[in-house]
N, CA, C and O atoms as a GROMACS GRO file, in nm:
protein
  280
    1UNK      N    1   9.365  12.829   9.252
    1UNK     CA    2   9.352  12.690   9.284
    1UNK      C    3   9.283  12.676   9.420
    1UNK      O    4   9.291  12.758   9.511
    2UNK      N    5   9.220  12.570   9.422
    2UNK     CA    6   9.131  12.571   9.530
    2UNK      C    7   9.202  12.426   9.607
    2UNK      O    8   9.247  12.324   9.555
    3UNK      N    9   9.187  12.483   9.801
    3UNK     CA   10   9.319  12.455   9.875
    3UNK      C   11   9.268  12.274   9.930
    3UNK      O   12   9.342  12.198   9.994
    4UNK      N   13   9.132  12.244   9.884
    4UNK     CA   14   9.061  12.137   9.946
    4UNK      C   15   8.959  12.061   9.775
    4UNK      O   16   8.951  12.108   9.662
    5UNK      N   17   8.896  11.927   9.838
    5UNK     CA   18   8.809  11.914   9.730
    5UNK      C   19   8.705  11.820   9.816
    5UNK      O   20   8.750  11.781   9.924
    6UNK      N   21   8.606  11.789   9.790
    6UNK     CA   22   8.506  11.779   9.871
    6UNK      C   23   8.454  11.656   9.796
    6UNK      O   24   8.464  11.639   9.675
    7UNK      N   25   8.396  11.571   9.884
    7UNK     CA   26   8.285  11.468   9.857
    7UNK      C   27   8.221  11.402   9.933
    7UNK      O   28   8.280  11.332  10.014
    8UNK      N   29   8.121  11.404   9.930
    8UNK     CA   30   8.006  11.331   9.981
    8UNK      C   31   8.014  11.232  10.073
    8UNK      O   32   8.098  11.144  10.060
    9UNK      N   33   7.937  11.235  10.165
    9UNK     CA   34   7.982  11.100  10.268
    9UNK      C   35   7.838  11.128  10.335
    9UNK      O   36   7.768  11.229  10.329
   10UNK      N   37   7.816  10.997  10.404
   10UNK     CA   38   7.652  10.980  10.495
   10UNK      C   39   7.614  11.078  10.622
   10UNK      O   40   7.678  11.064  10.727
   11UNK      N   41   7.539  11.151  10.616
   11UNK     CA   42   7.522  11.309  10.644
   11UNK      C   43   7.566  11.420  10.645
   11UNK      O   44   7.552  11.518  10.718
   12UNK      N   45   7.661  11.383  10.497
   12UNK     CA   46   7.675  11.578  10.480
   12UNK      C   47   7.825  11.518  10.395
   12UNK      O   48   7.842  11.411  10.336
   13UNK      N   49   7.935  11.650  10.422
   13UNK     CA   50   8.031  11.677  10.263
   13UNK      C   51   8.160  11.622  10.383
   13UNK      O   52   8.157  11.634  10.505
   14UNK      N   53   8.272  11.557  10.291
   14UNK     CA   54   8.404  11.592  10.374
   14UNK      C   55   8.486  11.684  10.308
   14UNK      O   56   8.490  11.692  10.185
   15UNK      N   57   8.528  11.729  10.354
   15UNK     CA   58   8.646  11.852  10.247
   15UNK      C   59   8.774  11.772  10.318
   15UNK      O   60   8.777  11.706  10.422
   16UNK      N   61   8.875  11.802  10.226
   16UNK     CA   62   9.007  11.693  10.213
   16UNK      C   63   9.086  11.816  10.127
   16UNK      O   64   9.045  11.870  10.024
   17UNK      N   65   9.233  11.849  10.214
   17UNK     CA   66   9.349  11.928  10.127
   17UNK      C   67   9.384  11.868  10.062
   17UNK      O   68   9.407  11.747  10.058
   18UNK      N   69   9.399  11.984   9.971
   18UNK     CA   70   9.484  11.929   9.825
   18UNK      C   71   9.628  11.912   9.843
   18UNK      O   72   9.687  11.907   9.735
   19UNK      N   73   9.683  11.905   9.920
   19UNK     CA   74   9.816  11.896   9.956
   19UNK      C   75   9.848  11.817  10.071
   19UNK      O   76   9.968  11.826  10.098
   20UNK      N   77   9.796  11.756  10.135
   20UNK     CA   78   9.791  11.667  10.256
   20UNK      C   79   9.662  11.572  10.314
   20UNK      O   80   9.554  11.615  10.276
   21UNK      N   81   9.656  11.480  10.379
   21UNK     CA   82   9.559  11.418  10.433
   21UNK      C   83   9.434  11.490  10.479
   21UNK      O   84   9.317  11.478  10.444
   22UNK      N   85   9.505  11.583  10.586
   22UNK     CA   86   9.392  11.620  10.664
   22UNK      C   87   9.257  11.643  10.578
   22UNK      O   88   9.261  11.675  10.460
   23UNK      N   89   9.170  11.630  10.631
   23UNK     CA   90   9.018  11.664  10.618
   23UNK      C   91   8.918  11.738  10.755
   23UNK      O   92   8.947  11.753  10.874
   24UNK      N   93   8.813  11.768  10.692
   24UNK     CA   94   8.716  11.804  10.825
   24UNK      C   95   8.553  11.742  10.762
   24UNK      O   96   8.531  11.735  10.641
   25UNK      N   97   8.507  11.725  10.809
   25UNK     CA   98   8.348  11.725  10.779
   25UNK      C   99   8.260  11.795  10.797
   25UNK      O  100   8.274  11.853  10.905
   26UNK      N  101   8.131  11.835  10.723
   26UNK     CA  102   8.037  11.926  10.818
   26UNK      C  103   7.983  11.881  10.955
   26UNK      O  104   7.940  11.950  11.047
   27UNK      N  105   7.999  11.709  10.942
   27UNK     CA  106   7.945  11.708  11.035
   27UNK      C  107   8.065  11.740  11.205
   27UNK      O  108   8.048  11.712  11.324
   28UNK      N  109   8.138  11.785  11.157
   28UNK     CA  110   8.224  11.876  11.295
   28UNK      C  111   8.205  11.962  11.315
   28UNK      O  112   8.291  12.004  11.392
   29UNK      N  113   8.107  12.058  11.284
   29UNK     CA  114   8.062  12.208  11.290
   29UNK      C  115   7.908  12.161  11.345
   29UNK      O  116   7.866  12.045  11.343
   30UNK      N  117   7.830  12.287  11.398
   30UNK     CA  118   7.741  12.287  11.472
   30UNK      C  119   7.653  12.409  11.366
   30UNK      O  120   7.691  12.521  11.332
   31UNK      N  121   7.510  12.326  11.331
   31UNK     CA  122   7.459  12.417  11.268
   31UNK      C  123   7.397  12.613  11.356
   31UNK      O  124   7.344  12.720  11.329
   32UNK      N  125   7.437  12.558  11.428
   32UNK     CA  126   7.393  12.738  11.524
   32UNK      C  127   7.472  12.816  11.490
   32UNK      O  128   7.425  12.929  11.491
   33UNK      N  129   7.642  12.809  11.438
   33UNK     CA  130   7.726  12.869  11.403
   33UNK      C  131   7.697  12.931  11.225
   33UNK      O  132   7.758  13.025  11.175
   34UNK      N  133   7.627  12.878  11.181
   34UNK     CA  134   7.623  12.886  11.066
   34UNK      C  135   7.624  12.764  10.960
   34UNK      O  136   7.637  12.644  10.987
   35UNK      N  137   7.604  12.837  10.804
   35UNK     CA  138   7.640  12.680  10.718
   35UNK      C  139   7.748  12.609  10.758
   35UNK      O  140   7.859  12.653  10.790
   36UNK      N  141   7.714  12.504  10.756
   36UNK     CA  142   7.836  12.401  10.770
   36UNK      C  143   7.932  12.406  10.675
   36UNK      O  144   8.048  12.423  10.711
   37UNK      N  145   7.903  12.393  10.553
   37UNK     CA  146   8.015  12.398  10.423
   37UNK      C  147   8.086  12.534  10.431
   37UNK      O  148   8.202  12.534  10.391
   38UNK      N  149   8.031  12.659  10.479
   38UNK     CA  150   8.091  12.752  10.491
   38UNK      C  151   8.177  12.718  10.612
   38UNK      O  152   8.291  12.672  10.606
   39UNK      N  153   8.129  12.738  10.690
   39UNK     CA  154   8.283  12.646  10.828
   39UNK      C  155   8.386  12.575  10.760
   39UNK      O  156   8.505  12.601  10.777
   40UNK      N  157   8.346  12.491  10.688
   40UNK     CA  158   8.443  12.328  10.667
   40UNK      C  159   8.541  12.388  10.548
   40UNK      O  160   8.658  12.353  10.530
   41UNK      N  161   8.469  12.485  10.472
   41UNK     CA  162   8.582  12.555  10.377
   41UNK      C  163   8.633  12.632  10.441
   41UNK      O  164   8.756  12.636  10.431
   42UNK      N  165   8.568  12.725  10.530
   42UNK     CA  166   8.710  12.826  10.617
   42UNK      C  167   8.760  12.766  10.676
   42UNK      O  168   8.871  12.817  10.691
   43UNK      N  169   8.751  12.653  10.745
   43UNK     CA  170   8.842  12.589  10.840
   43UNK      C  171   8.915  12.531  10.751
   43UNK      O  172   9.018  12.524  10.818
   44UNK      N  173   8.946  12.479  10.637
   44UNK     CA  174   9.044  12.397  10.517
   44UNK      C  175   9.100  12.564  10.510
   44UNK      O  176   9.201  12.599  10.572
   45UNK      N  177   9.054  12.617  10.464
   45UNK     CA  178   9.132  12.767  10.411
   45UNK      C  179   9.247  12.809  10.513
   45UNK      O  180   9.361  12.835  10.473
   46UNK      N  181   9.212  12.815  10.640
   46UNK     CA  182   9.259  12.845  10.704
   46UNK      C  183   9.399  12.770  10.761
   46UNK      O  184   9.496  12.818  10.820
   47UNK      N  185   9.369  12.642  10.723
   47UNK     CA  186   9.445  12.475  10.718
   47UNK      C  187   9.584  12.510  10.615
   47UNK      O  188   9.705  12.495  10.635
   48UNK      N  189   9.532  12.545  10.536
   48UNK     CA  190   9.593  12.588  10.396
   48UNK      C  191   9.721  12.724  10.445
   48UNK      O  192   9.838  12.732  10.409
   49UNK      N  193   9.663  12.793  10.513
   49UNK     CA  194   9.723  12.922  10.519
   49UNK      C  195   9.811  12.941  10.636
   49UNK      O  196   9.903  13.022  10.639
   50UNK      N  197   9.769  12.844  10.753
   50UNK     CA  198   9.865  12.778  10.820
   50UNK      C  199   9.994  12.688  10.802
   50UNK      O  200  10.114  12.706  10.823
   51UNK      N  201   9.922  12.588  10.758
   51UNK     CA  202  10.059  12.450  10.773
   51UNK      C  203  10.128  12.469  10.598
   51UNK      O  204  10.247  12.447  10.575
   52UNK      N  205  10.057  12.499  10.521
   52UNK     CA  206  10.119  12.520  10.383
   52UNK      C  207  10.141  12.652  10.311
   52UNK      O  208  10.184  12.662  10.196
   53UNK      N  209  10.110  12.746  10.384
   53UNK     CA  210  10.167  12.896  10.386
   53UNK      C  211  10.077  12.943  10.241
   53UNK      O  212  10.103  13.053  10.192
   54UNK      N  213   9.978  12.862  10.182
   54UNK     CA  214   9.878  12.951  10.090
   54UNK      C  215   9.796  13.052  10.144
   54UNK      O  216   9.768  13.063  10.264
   55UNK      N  217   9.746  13.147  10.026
   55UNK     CA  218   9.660  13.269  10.067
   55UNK      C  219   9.535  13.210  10.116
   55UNK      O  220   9.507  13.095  10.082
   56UNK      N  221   9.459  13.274  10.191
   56UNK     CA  222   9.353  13.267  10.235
   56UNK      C  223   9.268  13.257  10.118
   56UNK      O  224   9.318  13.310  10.018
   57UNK      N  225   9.165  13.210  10.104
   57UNK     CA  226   9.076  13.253   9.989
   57UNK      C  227   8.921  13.260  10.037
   57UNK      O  228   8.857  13.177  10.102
   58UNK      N  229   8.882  13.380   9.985
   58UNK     CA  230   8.751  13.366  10.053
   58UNK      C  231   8.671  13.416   9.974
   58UNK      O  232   8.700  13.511   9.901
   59UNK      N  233   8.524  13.340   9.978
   59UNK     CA  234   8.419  13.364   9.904
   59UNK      C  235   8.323  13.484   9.926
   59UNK      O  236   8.342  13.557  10.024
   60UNK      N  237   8.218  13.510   9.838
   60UNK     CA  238   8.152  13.643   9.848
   60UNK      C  239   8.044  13.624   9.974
   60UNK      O  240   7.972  13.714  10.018
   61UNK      N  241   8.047  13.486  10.023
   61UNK     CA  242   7.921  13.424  10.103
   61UNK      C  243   7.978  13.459  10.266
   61UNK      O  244   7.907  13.500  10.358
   62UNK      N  245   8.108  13.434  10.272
   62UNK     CA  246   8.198  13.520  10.333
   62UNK      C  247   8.205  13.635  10.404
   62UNK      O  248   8.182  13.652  10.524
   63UNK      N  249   8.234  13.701  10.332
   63UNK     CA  250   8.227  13.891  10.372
   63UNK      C  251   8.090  13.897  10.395
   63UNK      O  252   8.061  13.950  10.502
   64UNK      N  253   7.972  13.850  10.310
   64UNK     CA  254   7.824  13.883  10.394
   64UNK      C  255   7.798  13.816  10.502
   64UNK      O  256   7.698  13.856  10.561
   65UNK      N  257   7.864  13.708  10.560
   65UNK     CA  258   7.836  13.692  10.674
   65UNK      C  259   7.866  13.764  10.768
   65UNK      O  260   7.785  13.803  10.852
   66UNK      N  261   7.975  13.788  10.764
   66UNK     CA  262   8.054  13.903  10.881
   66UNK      C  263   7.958  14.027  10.887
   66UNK      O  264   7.938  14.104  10.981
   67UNK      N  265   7.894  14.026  10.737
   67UNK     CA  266   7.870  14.177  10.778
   67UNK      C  267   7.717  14.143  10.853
   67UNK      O  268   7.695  14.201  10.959
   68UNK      N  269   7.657  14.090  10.822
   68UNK     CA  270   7.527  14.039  10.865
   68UNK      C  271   7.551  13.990  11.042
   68UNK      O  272   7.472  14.010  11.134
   69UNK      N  273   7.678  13.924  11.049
   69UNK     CA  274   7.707  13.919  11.200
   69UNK      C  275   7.788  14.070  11.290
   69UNK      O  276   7.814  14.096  11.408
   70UNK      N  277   7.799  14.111  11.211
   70UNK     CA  278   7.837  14.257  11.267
   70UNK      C  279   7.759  14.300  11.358
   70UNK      O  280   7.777  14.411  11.409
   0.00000   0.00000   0.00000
């Protein structure tokens, strides 16, 4: 199950938990860091794995970043 669900808003996505209010937007991330949607889902993931004690979940887009930022 996936810990957020996302929709559209005027410059870019909001991601919103599936279990609580909170949200983030891309537009709270800084494109120098990387994709934005990749931020806005690790930062929900991480949201998730904090305040509601779910697993982390992480995508294959993920692990190649790290390794590419290695």
């Amino acid at each position: 199950m996936r810990n957020y669900t996302t929709k559209r808003i005027a410059g870019g996505m909001q991601f919103t938990c599936s279990r609580c209010p909170h949200s983030v937007t891309t537009l709270d991330f800084k494109v120098e860091d990387g994709n934005l949607r990749t931020q806005a889902a690790t930062a929900m993931n991480q949201h998730a794995s904090k305040i509601h004690h779910e697993p982390v979940m992480f995508s294959s887009l993920d692990t190649q970043q790290r390794i590419w930022r290695s």
